[in-house]
N, C-alpha and C positions, 0 to 999 in steps of 0.2 A: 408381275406379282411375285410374292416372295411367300412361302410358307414361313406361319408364322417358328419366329426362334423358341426354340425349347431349349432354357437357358439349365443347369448344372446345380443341384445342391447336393451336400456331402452326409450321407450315414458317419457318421463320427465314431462309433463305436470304436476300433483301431486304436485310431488314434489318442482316447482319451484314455485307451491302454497303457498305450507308446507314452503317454506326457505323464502315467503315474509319479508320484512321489514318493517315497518312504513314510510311512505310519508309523512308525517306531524309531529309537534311538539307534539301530543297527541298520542305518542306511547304508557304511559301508560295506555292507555282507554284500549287495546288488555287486560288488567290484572286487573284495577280497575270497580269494579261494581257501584261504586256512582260516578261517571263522571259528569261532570257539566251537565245538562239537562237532566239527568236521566229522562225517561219515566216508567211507571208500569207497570211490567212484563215483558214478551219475542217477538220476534219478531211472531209467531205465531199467538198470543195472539193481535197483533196489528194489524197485516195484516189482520185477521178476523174481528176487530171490524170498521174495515173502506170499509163503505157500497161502496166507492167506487173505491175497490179492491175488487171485490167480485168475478168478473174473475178469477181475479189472483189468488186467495185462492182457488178455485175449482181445477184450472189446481197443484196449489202446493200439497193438498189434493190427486188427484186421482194419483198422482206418489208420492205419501210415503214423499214426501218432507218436511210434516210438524211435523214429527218428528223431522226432523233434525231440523227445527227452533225453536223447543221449547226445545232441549235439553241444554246441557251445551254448548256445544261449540261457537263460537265467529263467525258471519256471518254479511256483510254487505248487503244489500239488496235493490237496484232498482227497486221496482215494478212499473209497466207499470198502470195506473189507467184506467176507464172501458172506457173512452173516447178514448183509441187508442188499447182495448184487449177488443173487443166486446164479449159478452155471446156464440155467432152461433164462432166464432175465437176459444176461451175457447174450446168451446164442441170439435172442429175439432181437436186440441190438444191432449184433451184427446184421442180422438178417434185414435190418428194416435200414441200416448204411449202403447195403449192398444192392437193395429194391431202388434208395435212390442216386444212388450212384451215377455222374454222367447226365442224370437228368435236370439236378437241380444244382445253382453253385456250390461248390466245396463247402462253404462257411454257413448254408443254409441248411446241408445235412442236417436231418431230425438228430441222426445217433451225435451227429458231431457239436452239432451247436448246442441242443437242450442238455447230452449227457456228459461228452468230455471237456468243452470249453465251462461247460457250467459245476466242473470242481477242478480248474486249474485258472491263474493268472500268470501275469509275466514278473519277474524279477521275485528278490527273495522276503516274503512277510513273516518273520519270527514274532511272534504274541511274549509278553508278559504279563507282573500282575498288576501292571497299569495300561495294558489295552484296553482300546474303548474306540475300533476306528470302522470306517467303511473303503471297502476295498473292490476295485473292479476284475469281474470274472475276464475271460479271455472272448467270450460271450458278448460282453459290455455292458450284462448286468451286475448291478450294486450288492454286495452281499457286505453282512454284519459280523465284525469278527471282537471277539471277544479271547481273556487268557484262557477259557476251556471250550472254546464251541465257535461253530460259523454258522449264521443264521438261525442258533439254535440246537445243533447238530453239534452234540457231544466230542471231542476228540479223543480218541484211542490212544495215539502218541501225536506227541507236534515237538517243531525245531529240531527236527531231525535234517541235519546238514548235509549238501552233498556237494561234489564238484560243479555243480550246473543247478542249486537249486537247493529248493527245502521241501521235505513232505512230511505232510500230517495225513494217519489214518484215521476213517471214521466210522461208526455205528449204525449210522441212516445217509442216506444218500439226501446232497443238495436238491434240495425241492427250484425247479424251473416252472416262471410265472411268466407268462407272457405278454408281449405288451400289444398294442393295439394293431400294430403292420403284422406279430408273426402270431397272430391268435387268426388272422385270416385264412390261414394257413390247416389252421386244426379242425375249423366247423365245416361239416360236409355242404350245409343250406348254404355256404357263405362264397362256393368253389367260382361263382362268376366274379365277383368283386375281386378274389383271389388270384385269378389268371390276369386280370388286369393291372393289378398292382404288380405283381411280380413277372408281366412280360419283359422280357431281354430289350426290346425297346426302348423300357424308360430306365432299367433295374441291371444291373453290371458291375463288375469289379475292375476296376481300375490301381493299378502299382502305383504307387507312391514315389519315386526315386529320392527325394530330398529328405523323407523318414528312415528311409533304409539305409543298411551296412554294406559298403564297397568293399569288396576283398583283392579287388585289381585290374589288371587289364588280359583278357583273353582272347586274341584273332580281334583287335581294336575293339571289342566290346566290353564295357566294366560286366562283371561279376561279382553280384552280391552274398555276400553271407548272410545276411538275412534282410531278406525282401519281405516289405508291407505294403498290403492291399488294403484300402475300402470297398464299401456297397455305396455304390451311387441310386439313386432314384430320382428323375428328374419332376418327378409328378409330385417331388415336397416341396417345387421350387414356389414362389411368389407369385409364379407365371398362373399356377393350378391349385395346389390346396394350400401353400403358405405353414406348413405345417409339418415341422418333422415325427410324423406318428409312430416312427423306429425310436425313440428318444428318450431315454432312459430319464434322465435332465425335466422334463416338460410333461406336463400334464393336462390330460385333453379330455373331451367327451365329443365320440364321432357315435354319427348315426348312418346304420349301411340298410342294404337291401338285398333279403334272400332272393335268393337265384331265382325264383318265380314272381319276383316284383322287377327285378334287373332284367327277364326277359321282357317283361309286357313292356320296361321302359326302352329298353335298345330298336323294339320291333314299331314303338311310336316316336323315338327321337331321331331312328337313323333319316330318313327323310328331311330331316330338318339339315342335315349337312350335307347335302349334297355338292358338293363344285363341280365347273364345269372343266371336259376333259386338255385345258390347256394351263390348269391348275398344278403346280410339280407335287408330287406326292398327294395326288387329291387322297389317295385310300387310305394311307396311313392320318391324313389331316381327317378324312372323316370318319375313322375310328376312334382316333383319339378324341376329337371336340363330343363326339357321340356320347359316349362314357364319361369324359369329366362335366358333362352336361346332369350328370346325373348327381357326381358325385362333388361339384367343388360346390361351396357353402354345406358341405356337411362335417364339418371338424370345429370345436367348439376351445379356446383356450381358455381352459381356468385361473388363467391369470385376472383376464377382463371379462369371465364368467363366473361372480360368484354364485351358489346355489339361492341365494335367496333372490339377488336380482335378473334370475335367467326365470323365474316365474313370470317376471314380467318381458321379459325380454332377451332374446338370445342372437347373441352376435357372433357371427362363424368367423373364421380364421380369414375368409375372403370378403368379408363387412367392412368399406371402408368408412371409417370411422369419423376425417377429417371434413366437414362440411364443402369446405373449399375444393378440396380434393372429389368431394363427389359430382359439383359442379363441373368440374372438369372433364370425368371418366364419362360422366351419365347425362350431364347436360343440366340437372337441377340438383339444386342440393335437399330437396325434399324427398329426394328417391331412394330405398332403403334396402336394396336386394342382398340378398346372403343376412341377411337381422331381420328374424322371427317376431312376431310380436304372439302374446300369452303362448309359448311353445309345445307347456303340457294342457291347455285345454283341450274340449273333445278332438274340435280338430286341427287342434296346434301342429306343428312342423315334428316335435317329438313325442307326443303322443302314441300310448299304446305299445311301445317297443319294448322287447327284452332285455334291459342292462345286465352284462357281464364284465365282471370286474379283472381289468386287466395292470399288469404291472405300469402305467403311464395312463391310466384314468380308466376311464368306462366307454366300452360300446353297446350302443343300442342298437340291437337286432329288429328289423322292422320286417313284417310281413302285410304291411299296408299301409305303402308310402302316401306321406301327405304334406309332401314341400311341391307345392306350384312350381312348373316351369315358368310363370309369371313373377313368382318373387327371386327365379337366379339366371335361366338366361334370356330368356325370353323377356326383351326387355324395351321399355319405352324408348323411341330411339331420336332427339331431339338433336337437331342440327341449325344451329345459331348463326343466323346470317352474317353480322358483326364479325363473327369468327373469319378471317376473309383466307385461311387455309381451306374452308368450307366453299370456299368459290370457285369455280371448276373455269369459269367461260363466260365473258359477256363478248355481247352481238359488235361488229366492228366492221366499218366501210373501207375503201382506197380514198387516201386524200390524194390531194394534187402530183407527189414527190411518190407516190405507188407504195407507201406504207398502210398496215392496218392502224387505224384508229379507231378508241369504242365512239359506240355512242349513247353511252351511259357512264354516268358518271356513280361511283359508289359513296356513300355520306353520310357514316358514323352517326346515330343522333343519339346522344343522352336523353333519358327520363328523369326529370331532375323531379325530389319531393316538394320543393315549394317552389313557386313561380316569384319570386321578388318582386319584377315590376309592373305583377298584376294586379289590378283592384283588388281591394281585401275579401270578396266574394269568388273569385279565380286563384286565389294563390295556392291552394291546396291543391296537387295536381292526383287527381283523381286512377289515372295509368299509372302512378308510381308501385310497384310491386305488383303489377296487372302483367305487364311485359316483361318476359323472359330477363332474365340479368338487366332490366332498367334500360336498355339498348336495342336499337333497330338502324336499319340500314334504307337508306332514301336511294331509292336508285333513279337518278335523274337524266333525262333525255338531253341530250348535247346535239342531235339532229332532228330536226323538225317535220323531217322529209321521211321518216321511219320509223318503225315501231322496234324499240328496242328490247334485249332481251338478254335473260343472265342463267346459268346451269349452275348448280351446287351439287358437290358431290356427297352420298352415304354412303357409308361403310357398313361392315360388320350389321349386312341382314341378315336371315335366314333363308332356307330354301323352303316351297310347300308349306306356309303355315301363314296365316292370315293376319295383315297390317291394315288400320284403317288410316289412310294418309292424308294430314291437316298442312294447309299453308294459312300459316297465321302473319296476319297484316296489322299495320297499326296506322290510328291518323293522326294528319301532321299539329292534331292539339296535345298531342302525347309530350311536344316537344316544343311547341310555340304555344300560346296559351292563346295570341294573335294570327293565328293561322285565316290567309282573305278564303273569300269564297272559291276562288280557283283552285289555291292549296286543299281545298275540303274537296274539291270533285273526285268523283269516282272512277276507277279504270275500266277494261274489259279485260282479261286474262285469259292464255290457251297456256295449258299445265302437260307438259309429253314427261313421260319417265322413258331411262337408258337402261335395259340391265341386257346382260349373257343369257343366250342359251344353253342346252349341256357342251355345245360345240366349243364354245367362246365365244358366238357371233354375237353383235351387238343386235337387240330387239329392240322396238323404240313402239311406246305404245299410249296413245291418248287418254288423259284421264280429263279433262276438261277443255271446252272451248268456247271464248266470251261470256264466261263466268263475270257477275258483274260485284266489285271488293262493296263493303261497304265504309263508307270514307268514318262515320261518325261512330265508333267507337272499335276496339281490337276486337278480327274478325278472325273465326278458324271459318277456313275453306272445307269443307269435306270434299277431297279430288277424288278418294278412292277410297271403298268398302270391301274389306275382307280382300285387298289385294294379296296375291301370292306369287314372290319371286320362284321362276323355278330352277334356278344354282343360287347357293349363298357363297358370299365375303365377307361370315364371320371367322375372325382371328387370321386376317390375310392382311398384310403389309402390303399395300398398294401404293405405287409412286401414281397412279393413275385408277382412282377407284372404278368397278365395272358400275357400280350403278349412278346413275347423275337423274335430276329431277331440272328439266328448265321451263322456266317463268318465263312469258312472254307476253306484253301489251297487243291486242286488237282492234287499234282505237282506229277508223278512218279518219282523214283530213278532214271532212267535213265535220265529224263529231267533236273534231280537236278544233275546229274555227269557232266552230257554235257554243266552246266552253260547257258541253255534254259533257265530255272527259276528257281525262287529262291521263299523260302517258308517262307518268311517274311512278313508280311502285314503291310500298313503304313497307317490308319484309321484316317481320319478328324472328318469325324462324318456320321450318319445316317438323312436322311433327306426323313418327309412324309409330302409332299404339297398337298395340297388338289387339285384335279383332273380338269382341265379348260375343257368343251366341248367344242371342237373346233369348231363342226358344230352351238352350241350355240352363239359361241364370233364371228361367221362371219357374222352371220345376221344382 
């Protein structure tokens, strides 16, 4: 078994830095150092000698930042002048750089991200009196620049030129809004959702080499002049929320859960992922599937969520959309998990929550979550016989020559809509859209001498949580309209399920024996109520699933001569629906 792959998607902020373009006709200032209004020296160098940025130089100073301004590189620079970034402001700055220091990545610093990258970009932006552009912070939020103001925010002086740079002083300080991933960050109710979004596990910085600047070769190692990093988070990949909620670009509506609904839900979902212990990484696998249990189908895109049609319907970022496509994942395409239907009625999925408005949409703060583990993981689990990847094992003897041969033979049958060459009273075939994808599988006996028998493998169940498990049967008028009497007889059936213990050992456990099908019309079997697996193989790559379900015929010779029954089985599919309490649904 393989733990499942946690595939890579990229925070982009960097980069969409790195690939700016020029907003103005002085795109060669990015490259020329004698630019009309050159000033002396570097931006460093000027930010220091102006007694009234002397804030500002402290807070750039005590976070290493004025390296980077005196280096080579190309930086535009807003500083905030001492009239709106008092000295007691400065010092708290520092102070609150220096609280997080070492403990959170460099780029996620409060002081660094929200204060310094949110009034400086890269390369040189001079305004005139035909600016009209949006320009990216070093941050990789979007800020509005204009020939006398950025986002509104007056300039002091601008296009003041340096060797490495332009700076403009300001009046008020760049207002930082936050978007949906770093507002997690800010709300105390919100610190559970918070640690899991930003553990080091999923959330990392990763060097770029083929963005960055080689400066040569050092003890056979290149060395860069300027080296660039992203934030990686793997939990925006496709795999989990489909959804980059760092994303300046995109706009979303996520619904989260205060730390007192996230506990009650971790202290009722972890049970549900339990693996057994020859599982690689069970605790990391069931920390993680634990919490995105909670949290995928909760990220809404406003692309394919307009506000008027999310009244009636709201389809999360993990809503697959393609009908055929859900046949595929889920087994029916009538199944609709991750899409809410009415979402702000009483007790709709978004209902009752706090929206706060964040720079890449809105989050809703919920302190009384009401999204069913029924409508995202907990999930109807239909395993389609026809599918013959779903076929684990059928029963097989030594022939003459000492090989295995089955002795059952497997046999596709179509559910066709109309019968052609049956009297005008049969043509209409009744099974049409009864049986799963119009298809079942005939398993027919090749030895007379045995009762044959065939195992189908499940995947992706859960652990502790209760399956009521159907074998649904079909007869052979589903598919001959002329089906004789012997095709219409009925079988006996013994039904054993396979799964793991915590150990890995395999358990094998009876859920029916000489169960009798019935031949005349599609039949669910109830084999088992309120079954509970106790390890799950959800989100496990298994070349060899731990759980198997096998079918087996009980017909004696005698009941097979007497045309009682016949040892054929006619299999729609396996169906494990999650367990309704009745005493629960009547209250």
């Amino acid at each position: 078994m393989k733990r499942n792959h946690i595939y890579k998607t990229v925070l982009g902020l960097a980069i969409a830095a790195l690939t700016l373009t020029a907003c103005t006709d002085e795109w060669d200032d990015h490259y020329n150092s004698l630019a009309v209004g050159q000033q002396e020296g570097n931006l460093w160098e000027a930010i220091q000698r102006d007694p009234n940025l002397s804030n500002f130089a402290s807070v750039v100073k005590a976070c290493g930042y004025d390296k980077s301004l005196a280096s080579s590189q190309v930086f535009t620079v807003f500083a905030p002048t001492n009239d709106c970034l008092s000295a007691e402001e400065a010092n708290q700055l520092i102070a609150a750089y220096n609280e997080e220091k070492g403990k959170v990545n460099d780029d996620d610093n409060t002081t660094v991200k929200e204060f310094l990258q949110n009034h400086m970009t890269l390369y040189n932006h001079s305004v005139s009196s035909l600016s009209n552009d949006t320009i990216v912070l070093m941050n990789g939020k979007y800020a509005y620049i204009t020939p006398d103001a950025i986002d509104g925010n007056k300039f002091l002086s601008s296009n003041l030129h340096y060797e490495n740079g332009v700076l403009y002083t300001l009046g008020n300080q760049v207002k930082f809004f936050s978007n949906l991933f770093e507002y997690m960050r800010k709300d105390n109710e919100l610190d559970s959702v918070r640690s899991f979004f930003y553990n080091n596990m999923y959330y990392r910085k990763e060097f770029l080499a083929e963005q960055s600047v080689p400066g040569g070769i050092v003890d056979g190692k290149t060395v860069y002049l300027d080296s660039v990093f992203i934030q990686q988070n793997d939990l925006f990949d496709g795999e989990f929320l489909d959804a980059r909620i760092n994303s300046e670009d995109s706009t979303y509506l996520m619904i989260v859960p205060t730390n007192q609904e996230w506990k009650k839900m971790v202290d009722e979902y972890t049970d549900y992922f339990i693996y057994d212990n020859n599982v690689p990484d069970r605790d990391s696998l069931a920390y993680t599937n634990t919490r995105m249990a909670i949290m995928k189908g909760t990220v809404f895109s406003r692309t394919f969520n307009k506000e008027v049609a999310m009244q009636d319907s709201a389809m999360s970022t993990n809503c697959i959309m393609n009908y055929n496509y859900r046949r595929s994942m889920w087994g029916a395409d009538s199944l609709h998990y991750y899409e809410y239907y009415k979402p702000y009625a009483a007790d709709g999925a978004l209902s009752g929550a706090t929206p706060i408005e964040c720079s890449n949409g809105t989050m809703l703060k919920s302190n009384n979550w009401k999204i069913d583990k029924e409508q995202t993981f907990h999930q109807i689990r239909i395993i389609e016989a026809e599918n013959m990847r779903n076929v684990r094992e059928v029963s097989t003897v030594k022939n003459s020559a000492g090989d295995d041969e089955p002795t059952v033979a497997a046999i596709i049958r179509p559910v066709p809509n109309i019968f052609e060459t049956a009297p005008d009273s049969l043509q209409n075939n009744p099974y049409y859209n009864v049986i799963s994808n119009n298809r079942f599988v005939e398993f027919e006996p090749q030895r007379t001498t045995v009762n044959p028998w065939v195992s189908f493998n499940i995947t992706n169940v859960l652990s502790n949580i209760g399956y009521d498990i159907y074998l649904i049967t079909a007869p052979a008028t589903a598919y001959d309209w002329s089906a004789t009497a012997i095709q219409k007889l009925p079988t006996l059936i013994r039904c054993t399920v396979s799964h793991h213990d915590i150990e890995g050992k395999t358990v094998e456990d009876e859920l029916c024996d000489r169960v009798e099908t019935n031949p005349e019309g599609v039949n669910a079997l109830l084999l088992a109520e309120n079954f509970k697996f106790p390890v799950a193989s959800f989100g496990l790559e298994e070349d060899e699933p731990q759980v198997t379900l096998k079918v087996e015929t009980r017909v004696t010779s005698s009941q097979l001569r007497s045309n009682k029954y016949t040892r054929t089985m006619r299999v729609d599919c396996i169906l494990l629906k999650p367990h309704e309490d009745k005493s629960m649904s009547n209250n």
